[in-house]
C-alpha positions as CSV (number, residue, x, y, z in Angstrom):
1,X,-133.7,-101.4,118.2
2,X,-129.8,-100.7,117.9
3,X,-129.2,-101.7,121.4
4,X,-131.0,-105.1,120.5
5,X,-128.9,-105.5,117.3
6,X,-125.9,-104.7,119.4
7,X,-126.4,-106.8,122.5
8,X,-126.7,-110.3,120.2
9,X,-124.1,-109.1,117.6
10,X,-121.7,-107.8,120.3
11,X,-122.3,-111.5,122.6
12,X,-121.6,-113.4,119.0
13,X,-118.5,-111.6,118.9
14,X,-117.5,-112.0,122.3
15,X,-118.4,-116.1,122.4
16,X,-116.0,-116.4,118.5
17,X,-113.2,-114.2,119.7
18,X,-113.1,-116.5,122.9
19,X,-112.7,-119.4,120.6
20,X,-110.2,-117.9,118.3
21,X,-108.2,-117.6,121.3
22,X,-108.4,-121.0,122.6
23,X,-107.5,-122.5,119.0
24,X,-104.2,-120.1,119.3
25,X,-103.0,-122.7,121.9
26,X,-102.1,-120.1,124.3
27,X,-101.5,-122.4,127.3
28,X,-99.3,-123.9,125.2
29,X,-97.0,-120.6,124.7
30,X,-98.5,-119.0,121.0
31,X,-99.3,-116.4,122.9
32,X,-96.9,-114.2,124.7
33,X,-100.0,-112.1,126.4
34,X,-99.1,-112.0,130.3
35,X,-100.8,-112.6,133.1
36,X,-103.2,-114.1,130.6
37,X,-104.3,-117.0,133.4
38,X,-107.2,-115.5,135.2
39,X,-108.7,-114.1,132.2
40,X,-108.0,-117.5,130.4
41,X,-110.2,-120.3,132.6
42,X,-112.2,-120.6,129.9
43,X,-109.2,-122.3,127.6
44,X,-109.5,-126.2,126.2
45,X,-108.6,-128.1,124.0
46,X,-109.5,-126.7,120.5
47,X,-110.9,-129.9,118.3
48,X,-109.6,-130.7,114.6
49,X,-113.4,-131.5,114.0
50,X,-114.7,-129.9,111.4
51,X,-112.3,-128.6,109.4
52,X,-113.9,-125.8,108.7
53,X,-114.7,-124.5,112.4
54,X,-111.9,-122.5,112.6
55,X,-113.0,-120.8,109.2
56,X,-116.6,-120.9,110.5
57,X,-116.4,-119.4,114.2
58,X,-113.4,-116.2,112.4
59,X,-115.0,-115.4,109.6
60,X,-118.6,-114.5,111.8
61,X,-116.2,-112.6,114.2
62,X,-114.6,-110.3,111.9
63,X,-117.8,-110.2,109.0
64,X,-120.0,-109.4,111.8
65,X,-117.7,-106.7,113.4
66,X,-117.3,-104.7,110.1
67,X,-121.4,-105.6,109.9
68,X,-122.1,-104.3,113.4
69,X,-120.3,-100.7,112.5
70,X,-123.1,-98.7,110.9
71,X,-125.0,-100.2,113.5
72,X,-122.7,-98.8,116.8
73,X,-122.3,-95.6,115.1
74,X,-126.0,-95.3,115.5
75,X,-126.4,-95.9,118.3
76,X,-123.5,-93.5,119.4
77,X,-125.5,-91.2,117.4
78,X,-128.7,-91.6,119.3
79,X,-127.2,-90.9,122.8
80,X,-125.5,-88.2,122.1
81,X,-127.0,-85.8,125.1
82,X,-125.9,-88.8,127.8
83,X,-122.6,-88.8,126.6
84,X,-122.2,-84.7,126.8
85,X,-124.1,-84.7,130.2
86,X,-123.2,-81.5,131.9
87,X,-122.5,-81.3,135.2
88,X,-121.2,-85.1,134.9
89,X,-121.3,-86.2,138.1
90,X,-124.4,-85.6,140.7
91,X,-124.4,-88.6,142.7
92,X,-122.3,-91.3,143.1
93,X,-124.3,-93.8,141.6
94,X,-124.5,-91.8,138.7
95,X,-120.7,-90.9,138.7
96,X,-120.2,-95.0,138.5
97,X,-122.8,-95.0,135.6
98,X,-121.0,-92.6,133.8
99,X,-117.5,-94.4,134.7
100,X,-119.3,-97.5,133.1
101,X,-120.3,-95.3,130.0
102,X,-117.4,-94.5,129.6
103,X,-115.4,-98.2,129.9
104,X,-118.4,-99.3,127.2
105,X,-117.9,-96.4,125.2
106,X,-114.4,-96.0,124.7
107,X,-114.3,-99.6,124.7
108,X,-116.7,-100.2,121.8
109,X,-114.4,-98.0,120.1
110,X,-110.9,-99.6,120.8
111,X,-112.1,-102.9,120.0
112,X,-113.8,-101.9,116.6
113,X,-110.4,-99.7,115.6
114,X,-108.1,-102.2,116.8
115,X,-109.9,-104.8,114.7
116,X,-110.6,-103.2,111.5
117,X,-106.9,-102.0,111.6
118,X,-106.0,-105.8,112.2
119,X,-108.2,-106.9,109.4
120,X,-106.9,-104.6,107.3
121,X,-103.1,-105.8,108.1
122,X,-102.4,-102.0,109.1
123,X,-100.1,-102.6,112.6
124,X,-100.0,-98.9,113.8
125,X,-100.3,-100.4,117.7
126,X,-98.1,-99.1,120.4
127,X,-97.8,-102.9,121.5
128,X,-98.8,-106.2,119.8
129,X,-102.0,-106.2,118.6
130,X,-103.2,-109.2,120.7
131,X,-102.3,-108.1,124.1
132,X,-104.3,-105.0,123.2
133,X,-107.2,-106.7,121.5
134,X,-107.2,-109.5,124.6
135,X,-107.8,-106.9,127.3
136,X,-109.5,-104.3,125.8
137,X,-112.2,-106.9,125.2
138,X,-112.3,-107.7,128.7
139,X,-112.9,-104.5,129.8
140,X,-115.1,-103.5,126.9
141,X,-117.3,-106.7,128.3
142,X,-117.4,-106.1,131.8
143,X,-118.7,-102.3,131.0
144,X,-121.2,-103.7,128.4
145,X,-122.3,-106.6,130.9
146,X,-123.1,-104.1,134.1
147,X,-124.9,-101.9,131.3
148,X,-127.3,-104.6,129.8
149,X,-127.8,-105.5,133.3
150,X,-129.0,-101.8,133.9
151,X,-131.1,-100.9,130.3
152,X,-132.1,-104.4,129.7
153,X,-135.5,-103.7,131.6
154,X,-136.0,-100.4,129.7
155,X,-135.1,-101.3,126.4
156,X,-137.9,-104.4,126.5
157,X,-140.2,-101.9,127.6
158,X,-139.4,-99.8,125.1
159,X,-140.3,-102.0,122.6
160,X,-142.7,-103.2,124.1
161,X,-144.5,-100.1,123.8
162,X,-145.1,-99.6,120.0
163,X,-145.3,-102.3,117.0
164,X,-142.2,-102.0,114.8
165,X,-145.0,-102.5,112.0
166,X,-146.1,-99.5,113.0
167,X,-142.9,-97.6,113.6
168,X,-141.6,-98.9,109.6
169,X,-145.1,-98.0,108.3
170,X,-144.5,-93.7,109.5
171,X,-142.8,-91.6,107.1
172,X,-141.3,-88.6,107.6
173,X,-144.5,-86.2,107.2
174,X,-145.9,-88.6,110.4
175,X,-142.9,-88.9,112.6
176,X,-143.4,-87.3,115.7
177,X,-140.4,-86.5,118.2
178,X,-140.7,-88.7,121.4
179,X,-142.2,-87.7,124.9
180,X,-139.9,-86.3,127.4
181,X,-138.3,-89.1,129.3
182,X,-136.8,-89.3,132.5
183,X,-133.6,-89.7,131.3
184,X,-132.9,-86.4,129.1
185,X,-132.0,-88.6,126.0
186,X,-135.1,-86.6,124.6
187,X,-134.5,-82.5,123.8
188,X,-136.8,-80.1,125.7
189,X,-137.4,-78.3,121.7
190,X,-137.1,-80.6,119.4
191,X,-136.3,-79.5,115.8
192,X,-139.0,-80.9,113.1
193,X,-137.5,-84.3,112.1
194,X,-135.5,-84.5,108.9
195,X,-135.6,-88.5,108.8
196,X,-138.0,-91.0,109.8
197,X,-137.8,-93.5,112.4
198,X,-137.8,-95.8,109.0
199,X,-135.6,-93.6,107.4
200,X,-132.9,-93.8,110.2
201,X,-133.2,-98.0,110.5
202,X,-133.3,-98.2,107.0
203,X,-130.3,-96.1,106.4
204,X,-128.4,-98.3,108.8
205,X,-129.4,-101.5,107.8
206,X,-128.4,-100.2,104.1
207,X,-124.9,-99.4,105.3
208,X,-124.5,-102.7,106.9
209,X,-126.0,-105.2,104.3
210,X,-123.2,-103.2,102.1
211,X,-120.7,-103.7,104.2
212,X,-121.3,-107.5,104.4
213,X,-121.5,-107.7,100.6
214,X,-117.7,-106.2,100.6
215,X,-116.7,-108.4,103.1
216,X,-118.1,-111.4,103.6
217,X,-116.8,-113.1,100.3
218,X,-113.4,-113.3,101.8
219,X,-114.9,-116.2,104.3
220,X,-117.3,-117.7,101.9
221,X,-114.9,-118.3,99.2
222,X,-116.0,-119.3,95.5
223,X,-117.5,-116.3,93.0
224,X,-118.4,-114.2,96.7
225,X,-114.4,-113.4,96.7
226,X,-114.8,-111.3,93.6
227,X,-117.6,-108.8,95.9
228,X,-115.1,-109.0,99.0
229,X,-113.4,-105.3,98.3
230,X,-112.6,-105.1,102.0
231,X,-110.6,-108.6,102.4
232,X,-106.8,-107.9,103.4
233,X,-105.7,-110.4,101.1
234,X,-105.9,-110.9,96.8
235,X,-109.1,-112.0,95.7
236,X,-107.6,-113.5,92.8
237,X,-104.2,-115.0,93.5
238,X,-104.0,-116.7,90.1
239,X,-103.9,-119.9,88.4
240,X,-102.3,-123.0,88.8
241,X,-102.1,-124.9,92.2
242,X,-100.5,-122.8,94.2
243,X,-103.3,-120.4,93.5
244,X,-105.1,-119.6,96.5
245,X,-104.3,-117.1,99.1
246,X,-100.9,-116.2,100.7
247,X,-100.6,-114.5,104.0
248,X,-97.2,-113.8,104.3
249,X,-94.6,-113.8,100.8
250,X,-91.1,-115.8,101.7
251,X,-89.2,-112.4,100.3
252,X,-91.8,-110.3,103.3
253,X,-89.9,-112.5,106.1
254,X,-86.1,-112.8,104.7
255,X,-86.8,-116.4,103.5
256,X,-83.5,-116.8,100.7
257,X,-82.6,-119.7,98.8
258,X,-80.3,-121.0,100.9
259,X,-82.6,-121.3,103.6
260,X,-84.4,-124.0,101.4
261,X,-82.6,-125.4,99.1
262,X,-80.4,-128.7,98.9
263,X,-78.9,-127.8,102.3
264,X,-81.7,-127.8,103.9
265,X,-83.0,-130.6,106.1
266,X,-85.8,-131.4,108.6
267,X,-84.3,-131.8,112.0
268,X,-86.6,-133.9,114.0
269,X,-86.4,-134.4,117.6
270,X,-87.8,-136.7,120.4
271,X,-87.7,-138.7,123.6
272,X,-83.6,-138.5,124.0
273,X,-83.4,-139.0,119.8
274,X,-82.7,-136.4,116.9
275,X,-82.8,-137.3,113.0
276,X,-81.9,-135.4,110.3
277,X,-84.0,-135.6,107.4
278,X,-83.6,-134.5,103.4
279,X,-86.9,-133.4,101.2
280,X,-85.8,-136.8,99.4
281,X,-85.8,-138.9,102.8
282,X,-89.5,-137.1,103.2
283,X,-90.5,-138.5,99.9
284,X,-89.5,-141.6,100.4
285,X,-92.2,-141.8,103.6
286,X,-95.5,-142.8,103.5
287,X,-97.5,-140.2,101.8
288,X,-100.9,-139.1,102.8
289,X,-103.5,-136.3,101.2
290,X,-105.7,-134.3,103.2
291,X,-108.4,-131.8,101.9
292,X,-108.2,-128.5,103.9
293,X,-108.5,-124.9,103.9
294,X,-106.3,-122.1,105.3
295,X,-107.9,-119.9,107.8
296,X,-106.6,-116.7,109.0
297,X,-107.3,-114.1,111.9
298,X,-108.1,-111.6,109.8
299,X,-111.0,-113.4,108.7
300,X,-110.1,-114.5,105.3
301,X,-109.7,-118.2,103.9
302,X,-109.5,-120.6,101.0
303,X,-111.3,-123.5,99.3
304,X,-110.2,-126.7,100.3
305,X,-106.8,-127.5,98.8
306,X,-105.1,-131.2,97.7
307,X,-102.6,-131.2,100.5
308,X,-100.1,-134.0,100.5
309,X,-97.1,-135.3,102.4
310,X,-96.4,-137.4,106.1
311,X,-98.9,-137.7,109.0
312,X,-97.5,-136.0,111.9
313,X,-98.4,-139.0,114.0
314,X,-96.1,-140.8,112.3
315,X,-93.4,-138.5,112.3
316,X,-94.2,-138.6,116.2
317,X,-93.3,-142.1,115.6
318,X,-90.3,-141.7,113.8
319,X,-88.9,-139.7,116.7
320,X,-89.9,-142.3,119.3
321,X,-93.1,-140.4,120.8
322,X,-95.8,-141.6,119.6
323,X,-97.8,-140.5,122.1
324,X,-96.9,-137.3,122.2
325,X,-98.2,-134.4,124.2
326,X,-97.0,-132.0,121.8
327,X,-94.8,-130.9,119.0
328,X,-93.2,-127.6,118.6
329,X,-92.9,-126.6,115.2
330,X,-90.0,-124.0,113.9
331,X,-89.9,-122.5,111.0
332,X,-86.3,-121.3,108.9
333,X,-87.7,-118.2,108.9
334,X,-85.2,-115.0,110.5
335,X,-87.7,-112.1,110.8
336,X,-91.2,-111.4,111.7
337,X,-93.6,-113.2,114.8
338,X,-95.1,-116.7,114.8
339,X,-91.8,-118.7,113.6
340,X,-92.4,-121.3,115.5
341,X,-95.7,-122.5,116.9
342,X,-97.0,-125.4,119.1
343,X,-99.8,-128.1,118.4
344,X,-101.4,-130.0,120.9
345,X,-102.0,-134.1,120.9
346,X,-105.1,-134.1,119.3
347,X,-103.6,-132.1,116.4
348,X,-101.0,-135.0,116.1
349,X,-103.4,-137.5,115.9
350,X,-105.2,-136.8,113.7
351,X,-104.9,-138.4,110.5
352,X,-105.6,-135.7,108.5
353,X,-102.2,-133.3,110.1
354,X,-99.7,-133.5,107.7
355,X,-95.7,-132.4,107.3
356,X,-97.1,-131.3,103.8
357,X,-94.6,-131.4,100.5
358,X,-97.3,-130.9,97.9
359,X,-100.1,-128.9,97.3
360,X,-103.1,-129.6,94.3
361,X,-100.6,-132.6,92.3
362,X,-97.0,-130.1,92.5
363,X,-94.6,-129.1,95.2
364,X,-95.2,-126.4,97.2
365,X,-94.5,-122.8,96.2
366,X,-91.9,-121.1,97.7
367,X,-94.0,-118.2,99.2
368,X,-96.8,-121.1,100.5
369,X,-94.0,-122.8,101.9
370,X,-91.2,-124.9,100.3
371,X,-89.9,-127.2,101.0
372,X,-92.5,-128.2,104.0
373,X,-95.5,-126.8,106.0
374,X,-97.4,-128.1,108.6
375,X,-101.1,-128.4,107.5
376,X,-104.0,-128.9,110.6
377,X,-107.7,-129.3,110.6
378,X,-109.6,-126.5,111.9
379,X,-105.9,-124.7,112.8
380,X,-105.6,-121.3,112.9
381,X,-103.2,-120.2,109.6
382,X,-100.8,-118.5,111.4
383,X,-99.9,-122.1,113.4
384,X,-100.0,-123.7,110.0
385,X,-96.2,-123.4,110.2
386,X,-94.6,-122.7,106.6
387,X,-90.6,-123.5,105.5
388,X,-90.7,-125.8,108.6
389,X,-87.1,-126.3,109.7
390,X,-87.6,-128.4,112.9
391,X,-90.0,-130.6,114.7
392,X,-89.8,-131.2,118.7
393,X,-92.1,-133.8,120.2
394,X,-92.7,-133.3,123.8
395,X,-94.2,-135.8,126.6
């Protein structure tokens, strides 16, 4: 039953955290992972429609992977013998079955740690977190792939074998330890049980509907966010329209007055042609509102926000691309990763993709990113670019 649980939950998890890496643009340079190319066929372009995919396909990745915890600790629990197998290696097919164990074991593990620290916004990584998280999912898949491909006949059998009506109507005074099996998962002299088959699934399930409850909320947004003790980021960021969630403060990456106030300007390049461009001269523009949400890796988001401010496809025009292959996007920002980040032609065309200057009917806040940001549909947050200094359109 655990290795069922696990082999959809784990395959949900590997399918989203595919798809959050294609809507990172990698290709495009957000992601400084190397030798990324083999590993990254799958890569296309990732669509502005819905808005809320991005928010969608995240927020089961990481809800799921706190979810699927109780559940891998389980089953880690109930193969205990297998992974303590002494002498460990007999045969050479069974030294590449435990070298196989050992890739999906210590894999499992890496990939849950390395997440939940992620999540959690706790970088204790000897390296960036991606690069680590990228490959360690590879390997972690390959292992889990070649050993599906191996249990999945026994496991079907297995349940096959007995109702799980059956199994969830036996309590503890009734549970019986299983029959010796072929491969020594089973002890010889078994102890008299001190929890029923029920009991154990129970138990589990228990442990992950609670952890969804803690976490979840931070995804689904609206009274939910109060019940989300686990999410990263302030359930309750206040009133007002700049209340909704903040990733990054401008004082946590060195953003100072001067960098945005009446010096600065919007330097906007293009095919052979640079402008220079005051918040006034912005103002001035046509104006355009988009409803959108912020979605970040860690798995939290918000409610739709009022976003205001100039289409990127006209700002593309402004610079004399219109049809633009892509725009980098630079932030004034000195310290920290992701100050600049690249959004592909789609993202410009869409109507909805704004240089935004207001938020819910005021300007923006300083820490959600005065005096411009670069809203997206369905855009990761981290590319939604805040205290955007400079935009590049590219052929």
């Amino acid at each position: 039953m655990f290795g069922l649980v696990l082999l959809v939950g784990v395959s949900v998890m590997f399918v989203t955290g595919l798809a959050s890496y294609a809507a990172y643009n990698p290709d495009l340079g957000n992601d400084t992972t190397p030798d990324k190319g083999l590993l990254g066929f799958y890569l296309f372009d990732w669509p502005t429609h819905p808005a809320w995919l991005y928010r969608l396909t995240q927020g089961v990745h990481v809800t799921l992977g706190v979810v699927l915890i109780p559940v891998l600790l389980a089953k880690l629990w109930s193969v205990i013998p297998k992974l303590f197998d002494w002498p460990p290696v007999r045969s050479p097919a069974q030294a590449l079955e435990r070298l196989s164990l050992l890739l999906l074991v210590g894999g499992a593990i890496f990939e849950f740690v390395t997440g939940m620290l992620n999540i959690q916004l706790f970088y204790v990584f000897p390296g960036s977190f991606y690069t680590l998280h990228f490959y360690g999912a590879w390997v972690f898949i390959a292992a889990f792939a070649a050993h599906v491909a191996l249990k999945l006949g026994r496991m079907t059998r297995s349940l096959r074998s007995r109702r799980i009506r059956d199994e969830l109507r036996t309590d503890l005074a009734h549970t019986r330890p299983e029959p010796a099996d072929r491969d020594g998962l089973v002890t010889p002299a078994p102890a008299p049980p001190t929890i029923s088959r029920r009991g154990a699934l129970g138990l589990v399930g228990a442990g992950s509907l609670l952890l969804f409850v803690v976490t979840a909320g931070q995804s689904i947004g609206g009274w939910a966010r109060y019940t989300a003790l686990l999410a990263p980021r302030n359930r309750n960021p206040g009133d007002g329209p700049g209340g909704f969630q903040i990733n990054k403060t401008a004082a946590s990456v060195g953003i100072t007055a001067a960098d945005v106030g009446d010096a600065w300007r919007l330097v906007l390049r293009g095919d052979g042609l640079e402008l220079t461009l005051t918040r006034a001269h912005l103002l001035q523009l046509p104006q355009h509102e988009s409803r959108l949400p912020i979605a970040c890796v860690e798995g939290w988001s918000t409610e739709n926000q009022h976003w205001s401010g100039i289409r990127l496809a006209h700002l593309a025009d402004l610079a004399g691309l219109p049809g633009a292959a892509n725009v980098l996007v630079e932030s004034v920002q000195r310290t920290g990763s992701f100050r600049s980040a690249v959004l592909r032609d789609n993202q410009i065309r869409d109507p909805r993709s704004l240089l935004a200057l207001r938020v819910n009917g005021a300007d923006l806040s300083l820490d959600h990113g005065y005096p411009a940001r670069v809203i997206v549909p369905a855009n990761p947050g981290v590319n939604n670019t805040k205290w955007v200094g400079g935009l590049t359109f590219r052929a």
